[in-house]
py3Dmol code that shows the C-alpha trace and the ligand (Angstrom):
import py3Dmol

protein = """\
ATOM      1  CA  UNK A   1      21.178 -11.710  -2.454  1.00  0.00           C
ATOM      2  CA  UNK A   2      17.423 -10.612  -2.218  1.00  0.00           C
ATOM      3  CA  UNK A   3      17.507  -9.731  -5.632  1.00  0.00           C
ATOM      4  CA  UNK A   4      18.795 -11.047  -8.962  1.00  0.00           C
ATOM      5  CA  UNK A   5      18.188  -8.926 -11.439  1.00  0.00           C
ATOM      6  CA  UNK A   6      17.992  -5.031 -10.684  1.00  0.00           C
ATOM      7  CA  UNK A   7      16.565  -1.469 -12.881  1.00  0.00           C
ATOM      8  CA  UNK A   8      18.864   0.766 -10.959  1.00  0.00           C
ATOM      9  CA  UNK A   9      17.301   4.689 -11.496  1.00  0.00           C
ATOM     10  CA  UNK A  10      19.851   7.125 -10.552  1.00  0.00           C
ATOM     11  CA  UNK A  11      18.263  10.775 -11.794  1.00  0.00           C
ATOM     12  CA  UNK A  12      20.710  13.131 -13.412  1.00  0.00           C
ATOM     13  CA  UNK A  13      20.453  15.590 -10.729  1.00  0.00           C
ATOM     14  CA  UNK A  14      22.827  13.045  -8.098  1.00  0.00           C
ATOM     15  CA  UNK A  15      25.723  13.043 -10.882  1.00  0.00           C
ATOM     16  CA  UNK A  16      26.095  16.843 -10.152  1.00  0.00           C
ATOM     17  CA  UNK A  17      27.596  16.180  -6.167  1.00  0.00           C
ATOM     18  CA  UNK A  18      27.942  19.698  -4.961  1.00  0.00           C
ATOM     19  CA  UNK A  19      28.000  21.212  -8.181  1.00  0.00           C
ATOM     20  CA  UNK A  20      25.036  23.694  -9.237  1.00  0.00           C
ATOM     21  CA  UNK A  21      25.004  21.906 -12.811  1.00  0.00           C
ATOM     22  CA  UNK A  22      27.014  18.783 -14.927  1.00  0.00           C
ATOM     23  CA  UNK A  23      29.241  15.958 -13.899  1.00  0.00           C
ATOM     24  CA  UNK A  24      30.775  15.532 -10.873  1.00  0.00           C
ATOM     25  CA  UNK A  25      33.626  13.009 -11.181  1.00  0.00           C
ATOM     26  CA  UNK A  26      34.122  12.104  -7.632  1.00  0.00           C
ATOM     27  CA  UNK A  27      30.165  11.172  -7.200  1.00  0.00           C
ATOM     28  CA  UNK A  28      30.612   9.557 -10.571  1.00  0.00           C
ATOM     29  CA  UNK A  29      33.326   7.208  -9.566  1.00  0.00           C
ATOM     30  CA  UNK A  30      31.619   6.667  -6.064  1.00  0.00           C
ATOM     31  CA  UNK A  31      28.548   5.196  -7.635  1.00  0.00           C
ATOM     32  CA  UNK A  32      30.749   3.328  -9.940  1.00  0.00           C
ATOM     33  CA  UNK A  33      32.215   1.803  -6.842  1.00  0.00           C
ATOM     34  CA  UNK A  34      28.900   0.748  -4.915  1.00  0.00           C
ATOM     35  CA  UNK A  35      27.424  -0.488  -8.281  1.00  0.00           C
ATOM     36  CA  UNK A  36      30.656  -2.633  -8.386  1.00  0.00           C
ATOM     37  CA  UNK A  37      30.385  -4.118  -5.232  1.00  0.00           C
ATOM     38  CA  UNK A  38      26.516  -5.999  -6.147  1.00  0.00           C
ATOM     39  CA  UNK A  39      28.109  -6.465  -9.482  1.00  0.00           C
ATOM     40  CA  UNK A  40      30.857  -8.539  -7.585  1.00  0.00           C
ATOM     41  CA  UNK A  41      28.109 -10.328  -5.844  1.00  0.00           C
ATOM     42  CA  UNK A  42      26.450 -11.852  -9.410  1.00  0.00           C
ATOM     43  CA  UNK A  43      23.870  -9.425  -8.892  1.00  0.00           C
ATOM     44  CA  UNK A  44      22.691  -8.351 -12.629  1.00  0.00           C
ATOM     45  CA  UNK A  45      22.388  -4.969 -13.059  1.00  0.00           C
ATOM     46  CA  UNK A  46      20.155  -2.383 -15.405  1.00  0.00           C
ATOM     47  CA  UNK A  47      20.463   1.493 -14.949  1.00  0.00           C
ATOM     48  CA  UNK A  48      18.470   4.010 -16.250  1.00  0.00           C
ATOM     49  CA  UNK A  49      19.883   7.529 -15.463  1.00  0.00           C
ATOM     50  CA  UNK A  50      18.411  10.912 -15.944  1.00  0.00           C
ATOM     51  CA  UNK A  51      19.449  14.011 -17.192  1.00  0.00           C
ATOM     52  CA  UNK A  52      17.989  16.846 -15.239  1.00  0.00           C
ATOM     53  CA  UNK A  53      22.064  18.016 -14.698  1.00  0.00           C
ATOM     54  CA  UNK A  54      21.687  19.465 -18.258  1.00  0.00           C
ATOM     55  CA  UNK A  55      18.652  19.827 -19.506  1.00  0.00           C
ATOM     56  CA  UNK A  56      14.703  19.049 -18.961  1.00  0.00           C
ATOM     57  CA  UNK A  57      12.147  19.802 -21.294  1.00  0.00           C
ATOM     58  CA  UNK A  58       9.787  21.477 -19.115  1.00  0.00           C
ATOM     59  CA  UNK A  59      12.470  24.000 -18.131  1.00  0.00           C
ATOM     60  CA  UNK A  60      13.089  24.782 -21.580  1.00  0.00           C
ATOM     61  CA  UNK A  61       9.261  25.017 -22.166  1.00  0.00           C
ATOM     62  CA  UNK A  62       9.142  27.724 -19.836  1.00  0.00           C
ATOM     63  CA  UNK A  63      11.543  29.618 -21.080  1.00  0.00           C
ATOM     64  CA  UNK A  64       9.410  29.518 -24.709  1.00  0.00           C
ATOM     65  CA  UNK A  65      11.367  27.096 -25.936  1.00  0.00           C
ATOM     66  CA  UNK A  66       9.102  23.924 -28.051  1.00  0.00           C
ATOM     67  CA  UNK A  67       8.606  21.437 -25.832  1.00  0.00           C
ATOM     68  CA  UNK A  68       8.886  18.438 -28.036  1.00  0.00           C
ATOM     69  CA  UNK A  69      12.334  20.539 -28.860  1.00  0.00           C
ATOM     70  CA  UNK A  70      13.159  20.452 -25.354  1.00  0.00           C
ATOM     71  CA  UNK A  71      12.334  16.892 -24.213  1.00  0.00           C
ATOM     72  CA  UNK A  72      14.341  15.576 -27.311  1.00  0.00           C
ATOM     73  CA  UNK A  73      17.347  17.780 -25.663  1.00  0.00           C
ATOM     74  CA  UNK A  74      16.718  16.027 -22.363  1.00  0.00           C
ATOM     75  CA  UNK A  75      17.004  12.384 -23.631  1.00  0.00           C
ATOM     76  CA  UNK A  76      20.344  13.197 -25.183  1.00  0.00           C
ATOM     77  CA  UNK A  77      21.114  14.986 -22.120  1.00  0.00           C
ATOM     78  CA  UNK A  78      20.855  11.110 -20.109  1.00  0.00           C
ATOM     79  CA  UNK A  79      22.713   9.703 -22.935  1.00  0.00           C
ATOM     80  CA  UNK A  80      25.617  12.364 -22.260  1.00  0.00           C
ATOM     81  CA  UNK A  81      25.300  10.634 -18.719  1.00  0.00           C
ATOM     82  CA  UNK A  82      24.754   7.636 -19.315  1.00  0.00           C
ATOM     83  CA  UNK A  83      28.400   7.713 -21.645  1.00  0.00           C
ATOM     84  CA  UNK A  84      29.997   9.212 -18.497  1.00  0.00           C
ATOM     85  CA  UNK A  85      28.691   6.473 -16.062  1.00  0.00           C
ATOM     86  CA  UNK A  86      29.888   3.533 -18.250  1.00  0.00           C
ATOM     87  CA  UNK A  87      32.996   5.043 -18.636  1.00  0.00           C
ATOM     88  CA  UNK A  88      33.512   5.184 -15.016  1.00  0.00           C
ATOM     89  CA  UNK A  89      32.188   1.492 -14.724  1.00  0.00           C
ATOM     90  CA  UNK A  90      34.669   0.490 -16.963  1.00  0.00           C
ATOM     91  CA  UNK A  91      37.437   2.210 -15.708  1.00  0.00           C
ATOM     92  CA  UNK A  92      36.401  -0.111 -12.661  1.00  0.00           C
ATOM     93  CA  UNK A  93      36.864  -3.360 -14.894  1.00  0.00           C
ATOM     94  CA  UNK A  94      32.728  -4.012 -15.360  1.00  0.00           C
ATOM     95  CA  UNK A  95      31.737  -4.528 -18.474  1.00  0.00           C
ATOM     96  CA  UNK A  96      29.073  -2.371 -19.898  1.00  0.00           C
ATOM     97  CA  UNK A  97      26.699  -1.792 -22.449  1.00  0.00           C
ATOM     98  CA  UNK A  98      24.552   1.371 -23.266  1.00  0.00           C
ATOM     99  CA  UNK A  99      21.356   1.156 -25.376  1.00  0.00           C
ATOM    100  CA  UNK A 100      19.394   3.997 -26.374  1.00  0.00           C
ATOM    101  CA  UNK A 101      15.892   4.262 -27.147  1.00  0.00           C
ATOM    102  CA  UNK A 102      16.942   6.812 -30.078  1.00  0.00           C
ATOM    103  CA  UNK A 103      19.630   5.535 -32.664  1.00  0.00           C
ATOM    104  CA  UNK A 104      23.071   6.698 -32.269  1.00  0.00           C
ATOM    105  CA  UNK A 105      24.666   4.176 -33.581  1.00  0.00           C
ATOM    106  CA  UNK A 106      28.380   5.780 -33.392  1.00  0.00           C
ATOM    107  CA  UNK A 107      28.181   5.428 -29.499  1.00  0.00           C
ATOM    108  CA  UNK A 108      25.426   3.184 -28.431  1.00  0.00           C
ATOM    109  CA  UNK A 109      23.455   0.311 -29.231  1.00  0.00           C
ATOM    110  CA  UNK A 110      20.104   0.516 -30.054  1.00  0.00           C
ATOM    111  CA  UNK A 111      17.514  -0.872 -27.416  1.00  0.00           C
ATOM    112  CA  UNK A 112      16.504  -4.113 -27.815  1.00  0.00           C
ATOM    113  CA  UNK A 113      14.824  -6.269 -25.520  1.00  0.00           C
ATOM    114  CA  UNK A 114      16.365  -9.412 -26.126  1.00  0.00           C
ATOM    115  CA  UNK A 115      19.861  -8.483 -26.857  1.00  0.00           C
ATOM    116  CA  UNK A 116      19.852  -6.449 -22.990  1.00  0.00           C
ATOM    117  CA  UNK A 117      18.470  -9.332 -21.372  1.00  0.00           C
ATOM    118  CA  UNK A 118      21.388 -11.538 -22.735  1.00  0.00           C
ATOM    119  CA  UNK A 119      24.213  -8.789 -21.742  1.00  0.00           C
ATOM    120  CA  UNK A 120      22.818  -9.051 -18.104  1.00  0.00           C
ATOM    121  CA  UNK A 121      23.082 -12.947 -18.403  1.00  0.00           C
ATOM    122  CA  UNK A 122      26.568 -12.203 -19.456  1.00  0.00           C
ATOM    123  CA  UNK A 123      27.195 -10.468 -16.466  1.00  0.00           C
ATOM    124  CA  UNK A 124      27.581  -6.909 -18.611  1.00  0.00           C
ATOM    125  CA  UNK A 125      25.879  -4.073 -17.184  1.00  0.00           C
ATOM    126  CA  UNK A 126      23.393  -2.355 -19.361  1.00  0.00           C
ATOM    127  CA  UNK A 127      22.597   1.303 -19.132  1.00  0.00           C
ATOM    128  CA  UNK A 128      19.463   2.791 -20.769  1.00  0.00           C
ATOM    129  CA  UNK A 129      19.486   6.259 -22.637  1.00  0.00           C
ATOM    130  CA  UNK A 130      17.313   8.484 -24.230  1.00  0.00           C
ATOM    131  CA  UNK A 131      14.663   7.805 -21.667  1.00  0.00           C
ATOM    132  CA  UNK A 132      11.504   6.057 -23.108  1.00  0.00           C
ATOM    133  CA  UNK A 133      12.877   7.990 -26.531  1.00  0.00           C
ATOM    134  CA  UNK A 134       9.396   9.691 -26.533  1.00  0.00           C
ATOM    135  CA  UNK A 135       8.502  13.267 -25.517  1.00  0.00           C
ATOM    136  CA  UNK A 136       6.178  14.083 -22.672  1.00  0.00           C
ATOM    137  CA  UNK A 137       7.918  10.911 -20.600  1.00  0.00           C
ATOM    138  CA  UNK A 138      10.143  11.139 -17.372  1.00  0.00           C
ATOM    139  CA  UNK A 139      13.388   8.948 -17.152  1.00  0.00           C
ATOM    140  CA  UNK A 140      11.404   7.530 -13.878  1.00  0.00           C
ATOM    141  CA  UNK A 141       8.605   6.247 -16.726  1.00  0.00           C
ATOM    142  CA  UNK A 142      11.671   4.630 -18.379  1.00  0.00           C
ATOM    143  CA  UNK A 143      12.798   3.227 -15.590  1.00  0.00           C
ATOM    144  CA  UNK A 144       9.602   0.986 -14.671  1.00  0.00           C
ATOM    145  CA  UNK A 145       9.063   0.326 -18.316  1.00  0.00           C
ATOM    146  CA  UNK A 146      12.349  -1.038 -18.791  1.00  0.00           C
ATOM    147  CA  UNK A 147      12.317  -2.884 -15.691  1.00  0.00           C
ATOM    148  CA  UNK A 148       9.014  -4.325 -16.930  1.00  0.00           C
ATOM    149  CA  UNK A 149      10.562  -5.341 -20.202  1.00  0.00           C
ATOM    150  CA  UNK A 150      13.666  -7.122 -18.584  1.00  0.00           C
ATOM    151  CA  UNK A 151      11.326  -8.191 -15.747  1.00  0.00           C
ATOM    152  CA  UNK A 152      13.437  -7.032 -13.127  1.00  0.00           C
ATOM    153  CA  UNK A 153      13.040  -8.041  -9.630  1.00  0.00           C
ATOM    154  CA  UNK A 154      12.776  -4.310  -8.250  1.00  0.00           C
ATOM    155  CA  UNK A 155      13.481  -0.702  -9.290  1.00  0.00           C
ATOM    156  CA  UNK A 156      15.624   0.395  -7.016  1.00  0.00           C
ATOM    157  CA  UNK A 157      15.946   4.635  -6.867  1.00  0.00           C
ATOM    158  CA  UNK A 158      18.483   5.717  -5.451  1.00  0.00           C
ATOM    159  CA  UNK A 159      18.115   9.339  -4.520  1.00  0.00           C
ATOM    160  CA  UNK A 160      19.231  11.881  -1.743  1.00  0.00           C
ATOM    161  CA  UNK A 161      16.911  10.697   1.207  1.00  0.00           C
ATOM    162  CA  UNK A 162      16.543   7.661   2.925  1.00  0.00           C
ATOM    163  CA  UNK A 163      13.095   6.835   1.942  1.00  0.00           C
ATOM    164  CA  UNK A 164       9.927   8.159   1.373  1.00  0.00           C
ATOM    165  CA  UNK A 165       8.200  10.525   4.395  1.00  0.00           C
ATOM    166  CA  UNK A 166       4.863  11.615   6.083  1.00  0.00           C
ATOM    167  CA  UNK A 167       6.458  15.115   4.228  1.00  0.00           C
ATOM    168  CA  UNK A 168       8.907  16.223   2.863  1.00  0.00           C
ATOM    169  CA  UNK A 169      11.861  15.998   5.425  1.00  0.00           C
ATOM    170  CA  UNK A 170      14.286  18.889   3.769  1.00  0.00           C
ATOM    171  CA  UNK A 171      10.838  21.108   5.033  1.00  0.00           C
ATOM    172  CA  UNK A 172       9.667  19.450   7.895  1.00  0.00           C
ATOM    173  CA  UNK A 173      11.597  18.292  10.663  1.00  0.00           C
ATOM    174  CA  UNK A 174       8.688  16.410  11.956  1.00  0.00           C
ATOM    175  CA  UNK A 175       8.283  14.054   8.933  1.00  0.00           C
ATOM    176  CA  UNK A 176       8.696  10.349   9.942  1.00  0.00           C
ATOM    177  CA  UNK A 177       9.717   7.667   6.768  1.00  0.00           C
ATOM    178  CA  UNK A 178       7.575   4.736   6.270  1.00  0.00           C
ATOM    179  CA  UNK A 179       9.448   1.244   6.032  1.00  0.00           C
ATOM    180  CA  UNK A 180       6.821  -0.034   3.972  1.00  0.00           C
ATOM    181  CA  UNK A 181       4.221   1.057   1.806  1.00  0.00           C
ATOM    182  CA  UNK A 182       1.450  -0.458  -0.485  1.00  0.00           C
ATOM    183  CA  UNK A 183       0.226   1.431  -4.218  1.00  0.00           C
ATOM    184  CA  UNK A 184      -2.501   2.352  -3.108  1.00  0.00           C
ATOM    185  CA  UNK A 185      -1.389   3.882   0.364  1.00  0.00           C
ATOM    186  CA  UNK A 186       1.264   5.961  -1.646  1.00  0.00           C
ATOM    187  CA  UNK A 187      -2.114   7.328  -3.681  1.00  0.00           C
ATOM    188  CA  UNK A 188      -4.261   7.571  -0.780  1.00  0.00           C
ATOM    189  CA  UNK A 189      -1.698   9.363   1.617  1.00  0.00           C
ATOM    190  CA  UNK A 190      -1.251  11.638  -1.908  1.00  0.00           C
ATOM    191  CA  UNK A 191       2.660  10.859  -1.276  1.00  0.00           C
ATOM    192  CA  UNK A 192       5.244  11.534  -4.209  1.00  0.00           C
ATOM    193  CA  UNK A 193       7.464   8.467  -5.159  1.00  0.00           C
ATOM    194  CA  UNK A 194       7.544   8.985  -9.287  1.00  0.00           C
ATOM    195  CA  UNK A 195       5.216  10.980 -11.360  1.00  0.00           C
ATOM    196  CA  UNK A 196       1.513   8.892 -11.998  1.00  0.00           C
ATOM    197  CA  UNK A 197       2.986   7.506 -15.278  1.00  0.00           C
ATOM    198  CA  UNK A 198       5.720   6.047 -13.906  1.00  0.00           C
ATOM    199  CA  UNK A 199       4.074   4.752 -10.623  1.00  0.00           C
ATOM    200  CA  UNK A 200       0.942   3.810 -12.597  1.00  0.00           C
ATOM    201  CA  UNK A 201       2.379   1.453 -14.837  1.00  0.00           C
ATOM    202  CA  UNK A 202       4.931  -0.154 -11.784  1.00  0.00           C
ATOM    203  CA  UNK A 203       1.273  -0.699  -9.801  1.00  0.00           C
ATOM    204  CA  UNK A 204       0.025  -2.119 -12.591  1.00  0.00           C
ATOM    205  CA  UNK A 205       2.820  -4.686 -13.229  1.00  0.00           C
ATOM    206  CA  UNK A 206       2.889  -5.313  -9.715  1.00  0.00           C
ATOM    207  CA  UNK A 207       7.088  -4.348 -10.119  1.00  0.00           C
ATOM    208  CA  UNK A 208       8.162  -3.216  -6.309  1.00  0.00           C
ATOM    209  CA  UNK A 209       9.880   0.274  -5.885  1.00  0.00           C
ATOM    210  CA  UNK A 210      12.378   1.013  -3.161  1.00  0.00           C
ATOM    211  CA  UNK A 211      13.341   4.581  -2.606  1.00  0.00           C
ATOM    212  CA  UNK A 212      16.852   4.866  -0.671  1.00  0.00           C
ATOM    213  CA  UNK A 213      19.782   7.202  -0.390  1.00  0.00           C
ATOM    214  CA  UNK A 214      22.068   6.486  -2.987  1.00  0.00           C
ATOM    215  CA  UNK A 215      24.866   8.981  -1.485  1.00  0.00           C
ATOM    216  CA  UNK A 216      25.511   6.475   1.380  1.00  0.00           C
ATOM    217  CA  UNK A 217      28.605   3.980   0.643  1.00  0.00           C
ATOM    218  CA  UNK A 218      27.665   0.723   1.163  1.00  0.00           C
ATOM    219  CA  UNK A 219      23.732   1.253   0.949  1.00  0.00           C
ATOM    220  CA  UNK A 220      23.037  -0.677  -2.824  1.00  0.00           C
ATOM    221  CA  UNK A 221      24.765  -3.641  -1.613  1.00  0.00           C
ATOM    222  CA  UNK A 222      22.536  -3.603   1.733  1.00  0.00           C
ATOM    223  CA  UNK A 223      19.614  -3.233  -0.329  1.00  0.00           C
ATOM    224  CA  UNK A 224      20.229  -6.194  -2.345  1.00  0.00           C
ATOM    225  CA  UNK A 225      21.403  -8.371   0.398  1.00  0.00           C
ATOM    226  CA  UNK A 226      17.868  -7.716   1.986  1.00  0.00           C
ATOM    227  CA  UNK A 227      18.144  -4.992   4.805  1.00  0.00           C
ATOM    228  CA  UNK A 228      15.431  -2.706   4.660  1.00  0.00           C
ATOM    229  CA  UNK A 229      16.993   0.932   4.820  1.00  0.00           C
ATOM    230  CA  UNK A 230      14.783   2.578   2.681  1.00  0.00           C
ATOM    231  CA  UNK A 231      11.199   2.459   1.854  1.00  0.00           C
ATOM    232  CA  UNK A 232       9.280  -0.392  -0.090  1.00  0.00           C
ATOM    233  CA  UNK A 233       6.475   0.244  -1.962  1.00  0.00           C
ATOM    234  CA  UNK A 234       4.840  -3.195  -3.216  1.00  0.00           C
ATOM    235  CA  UNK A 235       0.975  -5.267  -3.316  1.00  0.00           C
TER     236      UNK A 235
END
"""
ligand_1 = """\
25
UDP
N 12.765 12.907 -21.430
C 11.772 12.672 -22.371
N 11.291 11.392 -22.518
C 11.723 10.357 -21.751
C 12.696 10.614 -20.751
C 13.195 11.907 -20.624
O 11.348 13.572 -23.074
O 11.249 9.223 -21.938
C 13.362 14.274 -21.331
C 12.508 15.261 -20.546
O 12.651 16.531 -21.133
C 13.191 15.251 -19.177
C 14.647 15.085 -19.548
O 14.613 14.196 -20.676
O 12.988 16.451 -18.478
C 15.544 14.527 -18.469
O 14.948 13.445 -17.824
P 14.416 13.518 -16.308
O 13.852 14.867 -16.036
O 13.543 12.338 -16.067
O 15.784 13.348 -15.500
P 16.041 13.310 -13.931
O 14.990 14.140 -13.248
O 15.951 11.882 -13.495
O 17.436 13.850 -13.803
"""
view = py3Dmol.view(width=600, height=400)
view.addModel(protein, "pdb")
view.setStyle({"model": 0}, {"cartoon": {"style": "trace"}})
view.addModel(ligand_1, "xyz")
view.setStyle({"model": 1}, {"stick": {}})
view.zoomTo()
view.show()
């Protein structure tokens, strides 16, 4: 495996499948699936997961709501996810754990560097909630912070393209995806990978990124065996 230890980002948006908003429990189980078959492989496995399914503060900002208000919504929104995807890892026979970065103790752990790091030695999966558990962050943000803390070998995002393109290919038909890509090309070429937080501090920590499709069977354990199917962004 290229990769021991993995910060898997999955954003909320993917759990919906070909619903307009929530859980799908097909796509749910799927992922659960191609998680398990790196977990299988001793592959040790982090997941931060978003929650734009049910709720983001900005939307709720623009609707008048506070936005503090609204971003605190959001981060239980990925903890509402983040209970649905370890219960469809453990219906799979993985063990899990879920931390969140805001206490609720009836349902989650609370985050703590050292006691995640020993879960993945354990071979348990841990999933990250509440985001950063501060408002005015993404879940990406969490992501690369998290996979700074645990020093992870790569965030891997899994989202519905490929990889990351000249433009955006859902618009463009002409837009070609790069295999590889440095920081500062992404910033030159003015491309979007995360928001400048997130990227920022993953430049700055010199953690890799690779953007692939998650929806393809098969394509996490590719990625950690090595094949390049999506796009790298490292150096
Ligand atoms: N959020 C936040 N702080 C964090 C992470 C998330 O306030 O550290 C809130 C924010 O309102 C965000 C929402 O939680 O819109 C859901 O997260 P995100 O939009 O990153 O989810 P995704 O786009 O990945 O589904």
């Amino acid at each position: 495996m290229k990769y021991k230890r993995i910060l898997l980002k999955l954003s909320g948006e993917a759990l919906m499948g070909d619903r307009a908003y929530g859980i799908d429990p097909a796509r749910l189980a799927e992922y659960a699936e191609d998680i398990k078959l790196i977990h299988d492989q001793g592959v040790e496995i982090a997941i931060v997961i978003g929650g734009g399914n049910i709720f983001r503060g900005v939307a709720g900002a623009s609707n008048g709501m506070d936005r503090v208000q609204g971003d605190y919504m959001g981060m239980l929104a990925t903890v509402i996810n983040g209970m649905a995807l370890q219960g469809a890892l453990e219906d799979k026979g993985m063990l899990t754990r879920l931390q969140t970065a805001l206490k609720i103790e009836a349902i989650a752990e609370p985050y703590i560097k050292r006691r995640a790091v020993r879960h993945l030695e354990k071979n348990r999966i841990v999933i990250f909630g509440a985001g950063t558990g501060n408002p005015y962050f993404t879940t990406d943000t969490a992501a690369v912070l998290r996979g700074v803390e645990i020093h992870a070998d790569v965030i891997l995002k899994g989202t519905r393209v490929d990889g990351i393109y000249t433009a955006d290919p859902e618009k463009d038909p002409s837009a070609t995806k790069y295999e590889t890509l440095t920081f500062s090309e992404v910033i030159s070429k003015n491309l979007n990978v995360m928001d400048s937080t997130a990227f920022t501090l993953s430049q700055e920590n010199a953690l890799p990124i690779v953007v692939f499709d998650m929806n393809k069977k098969g394509n996490l354990l590719k990625i950690c065996q090595g094949e390049n199917i999506g796009t790298t962004v490292q150096g």
